[in-house]
C-alpha positions as CSV (number, residue, x, y, z in Angstrom):
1,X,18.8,64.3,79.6
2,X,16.1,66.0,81.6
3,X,12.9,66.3,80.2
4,X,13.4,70.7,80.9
5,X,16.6,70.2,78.6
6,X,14.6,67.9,76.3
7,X,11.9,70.3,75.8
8,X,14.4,73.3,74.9
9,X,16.2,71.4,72.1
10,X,12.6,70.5,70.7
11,X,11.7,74.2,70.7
12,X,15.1,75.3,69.4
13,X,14.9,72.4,66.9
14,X,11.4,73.7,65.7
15,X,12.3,77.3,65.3
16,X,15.5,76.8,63.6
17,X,13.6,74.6,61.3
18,X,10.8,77.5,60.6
19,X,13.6,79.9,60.3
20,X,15.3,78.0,57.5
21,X,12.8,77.0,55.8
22,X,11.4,80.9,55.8
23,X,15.6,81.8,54.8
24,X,15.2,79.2,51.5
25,X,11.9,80.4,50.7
26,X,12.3,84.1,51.0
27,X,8.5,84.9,51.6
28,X,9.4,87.3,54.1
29,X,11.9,89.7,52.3
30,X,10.1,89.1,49.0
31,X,6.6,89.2,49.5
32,X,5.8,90.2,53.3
33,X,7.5,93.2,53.4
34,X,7.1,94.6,50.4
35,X,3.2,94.1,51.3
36,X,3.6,95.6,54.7
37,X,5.8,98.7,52.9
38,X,2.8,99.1,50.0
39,X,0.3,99.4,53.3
40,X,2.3,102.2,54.7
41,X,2.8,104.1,51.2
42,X,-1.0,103.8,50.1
43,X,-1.5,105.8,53.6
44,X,0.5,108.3,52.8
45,X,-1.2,108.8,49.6
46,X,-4.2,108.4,51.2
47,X,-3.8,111.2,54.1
48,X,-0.8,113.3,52.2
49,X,-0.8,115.2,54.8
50,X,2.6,115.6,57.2
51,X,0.6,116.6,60.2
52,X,-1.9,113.8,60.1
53,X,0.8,111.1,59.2
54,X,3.3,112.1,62.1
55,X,-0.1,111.7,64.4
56,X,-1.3,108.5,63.0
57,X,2.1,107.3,62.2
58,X,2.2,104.6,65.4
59,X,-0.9,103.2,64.9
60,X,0.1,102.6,60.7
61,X,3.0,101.1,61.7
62,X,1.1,97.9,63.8
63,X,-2.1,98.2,61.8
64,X,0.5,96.5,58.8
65,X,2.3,94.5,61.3
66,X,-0.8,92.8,62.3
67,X,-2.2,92.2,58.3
68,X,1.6,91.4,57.8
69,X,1.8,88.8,60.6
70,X,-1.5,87.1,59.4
71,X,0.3,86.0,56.0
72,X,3.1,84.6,57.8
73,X,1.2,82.7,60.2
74,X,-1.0,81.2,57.0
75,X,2.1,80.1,55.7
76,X,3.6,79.0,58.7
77,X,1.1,76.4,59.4
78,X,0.1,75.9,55.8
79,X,3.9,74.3,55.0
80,X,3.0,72.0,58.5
81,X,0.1,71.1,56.7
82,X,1.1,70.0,53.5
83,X,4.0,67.8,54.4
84,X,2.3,66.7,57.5
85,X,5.6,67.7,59.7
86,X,2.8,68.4,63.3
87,X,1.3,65.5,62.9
88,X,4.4,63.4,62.5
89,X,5.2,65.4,65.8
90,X,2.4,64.7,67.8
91,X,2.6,61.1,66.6
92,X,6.6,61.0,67.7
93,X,4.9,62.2,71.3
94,X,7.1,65.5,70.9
95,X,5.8,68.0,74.2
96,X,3.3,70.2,72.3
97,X,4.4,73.1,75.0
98,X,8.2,72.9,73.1
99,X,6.4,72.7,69.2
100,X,4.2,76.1,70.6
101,X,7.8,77.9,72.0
102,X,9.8,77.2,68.5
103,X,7.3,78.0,66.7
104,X,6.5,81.4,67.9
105,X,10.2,82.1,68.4
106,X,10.6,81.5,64.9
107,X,7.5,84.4,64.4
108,X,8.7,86.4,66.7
109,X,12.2,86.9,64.9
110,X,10.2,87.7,62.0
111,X,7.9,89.7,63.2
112,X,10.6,91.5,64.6
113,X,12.7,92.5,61.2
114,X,9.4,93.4,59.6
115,X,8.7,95.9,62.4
116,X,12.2,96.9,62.5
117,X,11.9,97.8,58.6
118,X,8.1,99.6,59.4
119,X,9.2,101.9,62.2
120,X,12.5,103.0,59.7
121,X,9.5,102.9,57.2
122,X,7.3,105.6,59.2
123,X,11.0,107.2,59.9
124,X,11.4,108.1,56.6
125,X,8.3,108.3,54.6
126,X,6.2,109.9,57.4
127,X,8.8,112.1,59.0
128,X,8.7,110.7,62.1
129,X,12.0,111.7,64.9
130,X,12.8,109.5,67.7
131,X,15.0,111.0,70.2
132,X,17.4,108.3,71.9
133,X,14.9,108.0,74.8
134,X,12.1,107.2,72.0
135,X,14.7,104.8,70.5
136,X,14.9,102.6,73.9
137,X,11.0,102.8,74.5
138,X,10.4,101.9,70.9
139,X,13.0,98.7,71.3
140,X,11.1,97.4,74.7
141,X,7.7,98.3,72.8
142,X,8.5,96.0,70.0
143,X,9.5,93.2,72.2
144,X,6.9,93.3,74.4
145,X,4.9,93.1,71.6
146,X,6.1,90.7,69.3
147,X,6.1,88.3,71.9
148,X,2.4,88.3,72.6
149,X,1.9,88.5,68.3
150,X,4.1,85.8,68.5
151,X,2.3,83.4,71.3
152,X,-1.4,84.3,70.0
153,X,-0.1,83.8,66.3
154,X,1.2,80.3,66.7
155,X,-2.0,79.5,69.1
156,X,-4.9,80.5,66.4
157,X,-2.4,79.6,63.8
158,X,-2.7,75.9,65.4
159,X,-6.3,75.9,65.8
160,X,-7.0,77.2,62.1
161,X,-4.3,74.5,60.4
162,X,-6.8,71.7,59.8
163,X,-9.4,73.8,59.4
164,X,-11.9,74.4,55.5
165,X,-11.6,77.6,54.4
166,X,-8.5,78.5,57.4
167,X,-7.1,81.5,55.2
168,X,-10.6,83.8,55.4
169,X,-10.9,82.1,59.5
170,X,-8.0,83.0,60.6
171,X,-8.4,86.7,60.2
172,X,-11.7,86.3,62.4
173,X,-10.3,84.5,65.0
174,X,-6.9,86.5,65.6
175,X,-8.0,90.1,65.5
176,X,-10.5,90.6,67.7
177,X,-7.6,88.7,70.1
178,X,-4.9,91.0,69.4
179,X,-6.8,94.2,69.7
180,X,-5.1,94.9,73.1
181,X,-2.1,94.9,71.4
182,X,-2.5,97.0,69.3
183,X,-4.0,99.2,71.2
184,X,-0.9,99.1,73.9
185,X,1.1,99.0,71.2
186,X,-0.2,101.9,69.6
187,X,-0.2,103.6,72.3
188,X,3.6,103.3,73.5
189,X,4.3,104.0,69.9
190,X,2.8,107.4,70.6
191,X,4.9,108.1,73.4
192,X,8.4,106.9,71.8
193,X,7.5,109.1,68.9
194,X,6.4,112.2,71.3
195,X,3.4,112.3,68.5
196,X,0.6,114.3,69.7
197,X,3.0,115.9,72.2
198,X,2.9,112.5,74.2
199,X,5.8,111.9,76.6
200,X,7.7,109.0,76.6
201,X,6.5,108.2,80.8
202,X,2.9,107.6,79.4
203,X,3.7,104.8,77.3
204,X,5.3,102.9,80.0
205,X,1.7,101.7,81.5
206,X,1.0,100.4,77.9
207,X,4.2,98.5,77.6
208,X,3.2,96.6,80.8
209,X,-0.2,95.7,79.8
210,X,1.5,94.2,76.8
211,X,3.9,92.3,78.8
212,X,0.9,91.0,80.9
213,X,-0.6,90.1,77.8
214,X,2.3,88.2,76.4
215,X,2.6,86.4,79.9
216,X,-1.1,85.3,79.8
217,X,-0.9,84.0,76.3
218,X,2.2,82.0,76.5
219,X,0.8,80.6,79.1
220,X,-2.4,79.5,77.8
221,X,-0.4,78.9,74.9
222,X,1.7,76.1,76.0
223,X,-1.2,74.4,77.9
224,X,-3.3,75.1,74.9
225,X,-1.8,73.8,71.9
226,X,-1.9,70.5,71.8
227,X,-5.5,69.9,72.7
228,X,-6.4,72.3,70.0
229,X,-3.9,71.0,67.5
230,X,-5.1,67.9,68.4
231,X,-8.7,68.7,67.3
């Protein structure tokens, strides 16, 4: 087996292993979202106003993806933790690069649902249209995305896991990161959702600064990892 084939049945060994144990535990269905849901209905109380929410709409809809994301992460590397399952990895000499991949895989595909249930969220309680155009912009937006949540998650997420006091760190170290992405994120949103009068071309320069973003981080990600888990 060559050590390229080696490393992608670690990764997809990993992720399947996060996945599951997120399926038997629920957290994300019965705690995550409904969090994420309570964010986006206490802004509607809060700005009861149609015109205001359509307008500020995208940038609701990744403000509780990002406050969403930081739970799961917590948890994520809280179970590792516990059980001591990455540092029987490291011991076992496992490539570090093919722990990072699984394990923001297996964020990524939950990030992904949780958006997915935000954006039909913001459909209905904020009375948001997305024409079939928006719909395709608002797929590639999400992807982009969640895959640069999902590399700089896992990252910080590693660094913060051994850490005293990791759940009110965590929050300091990942958001001042991830402002770009939400910002591009945001901002793309706009466009798919033509809020503001935006049209859907001018969210396709945001999209690509988050797919340089996602590039960078996995990147650094997979070089990164280990020497941080390791500390």
């Amino acid at each position: 087996m060559s050590p390229r084939t080696s490393r992608v049945n670690v990764a997809v060994a990993v992720a399947k292993k996060d996945l599951l144990v997120e399926w038997n535990s629920k957290i994300l269905m019965n705690q995550v979202a409904p969090f994420a849901a309570i964010v986006m209905v206490m802004f509607a109380f809060a700005l009861d106003n149609d015109g205001i929410l359509q307008r500020v709409a995208p940038g609701l809809v990744w403000l509780a993806t990002l406050f969403s994301m930081l739970i799961v992460v917590q948890r994520s590397f809280a179970v590792e933790t516990a059980d001591g399952a990455l540092d029987a990895l490291r011991v076992a000499g496992v490539d570090p690069a093919a722990i990072f991949a699984g394990k923001s895989f297996a964020l990524m595909v939950q990030l992904c649902a949780l958006e997915t249930m935000l954006v039909g969220t913001a459909v209905v309680l904020y009375g948001v249209e997305l024409t079939l155009g928006g719909l395709g912009q608002m797929v590639v937006t999400m992807v982009a995305a969640t895959i640069g949540l999902g590399c700089v998650g896992t990252l910080y997420g590693g660094l913060a896991a051994g850490v005293k006091g990791r759940e009110t760190l965590l929050p300091l170290l990942l958001l001042p990161v991830v402002a770009p992405v939400l910002i591009g994120a945001t901002r793309a949103t706009e466009a798919a959702f033509g809020s503001g009068g935006a049209e859907i071309s001018e969210g396709w320069p945001w999209i690509v600064l988050l797919g340089i973003f996602a590039l960078v981080f996995s990147t650094v990600g997979s070089v990164a990892f280990g020497p941080l888990v390791d500390e």
